[in-house]
C-alpha positions in Angstrom: 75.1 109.5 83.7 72.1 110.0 86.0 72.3 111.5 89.4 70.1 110.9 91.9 69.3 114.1 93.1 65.7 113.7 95.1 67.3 114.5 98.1 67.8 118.0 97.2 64.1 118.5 98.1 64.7 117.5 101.6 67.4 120.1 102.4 67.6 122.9 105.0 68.3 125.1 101.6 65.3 124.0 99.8 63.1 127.3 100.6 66.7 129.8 100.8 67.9 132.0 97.9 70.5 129.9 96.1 73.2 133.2 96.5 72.9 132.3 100.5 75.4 129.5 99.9 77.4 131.3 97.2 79.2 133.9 99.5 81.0 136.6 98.4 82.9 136.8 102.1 83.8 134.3 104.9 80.5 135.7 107.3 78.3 135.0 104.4 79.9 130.9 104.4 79.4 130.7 107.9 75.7 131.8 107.8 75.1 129.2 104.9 77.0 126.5 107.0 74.9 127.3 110.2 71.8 126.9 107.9 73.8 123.2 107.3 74.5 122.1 110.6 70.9 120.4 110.9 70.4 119.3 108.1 69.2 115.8 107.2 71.0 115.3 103.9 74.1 117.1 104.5 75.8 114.2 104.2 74.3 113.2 100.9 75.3 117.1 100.2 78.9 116.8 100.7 79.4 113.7 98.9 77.4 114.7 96.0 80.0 118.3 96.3 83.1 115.7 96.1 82.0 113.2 94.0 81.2 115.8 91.2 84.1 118.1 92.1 81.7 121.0 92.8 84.4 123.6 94.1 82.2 126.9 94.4 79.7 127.4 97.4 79.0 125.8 100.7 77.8 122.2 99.9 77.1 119.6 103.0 77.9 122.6 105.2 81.6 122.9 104.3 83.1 125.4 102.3 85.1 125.7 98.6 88.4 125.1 100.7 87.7 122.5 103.0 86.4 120.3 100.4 89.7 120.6 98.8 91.6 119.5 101.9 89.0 116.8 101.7 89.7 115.7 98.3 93.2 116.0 99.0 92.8 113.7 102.0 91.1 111.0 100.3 93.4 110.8 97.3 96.2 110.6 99.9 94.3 107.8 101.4 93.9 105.9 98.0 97.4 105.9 97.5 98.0 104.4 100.9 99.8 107.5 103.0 
């Protein structure tokens, strides 16, 4: 299966070191989530995180557990709770 992933160009983390939003510590994901806030595709980020179950990193400027309260949410919703 192909992914569209053109939008990757347009990001805020296009021209960052890719360890930026691999944190070893919770200061490091909040730096790499600021760098998120304004971003054009964050959006596009996230559901790209979600849809292929990324878990590590900060992705649409959310980190590793907040896209598993995400998921967690949205199966919840599926199954009509």
């Amino acid at each position: 299966v192909h992914m569209d992933t053109k939008w990757m160009t347009k990001g805020n983390c296009r021209n960052k070191p890719p360890e930026v939003f691999f944190p070893s510590d919770g200061l490091g994901v909040e730096v790499a989530k600021k760098i998120c806030e304004t971003c054009n595709v964050k959006d596009l980020c996230l559901g790209h995180a979600l849809n292929n179950r990324i878990d590590h990193g900060v992705w649409g400027g959310t980190s590793e557990r907040q896209r598993r309260r995400l998921r967690k949410e949205q199966q919840l919703i599926a199954v009509g709770f």
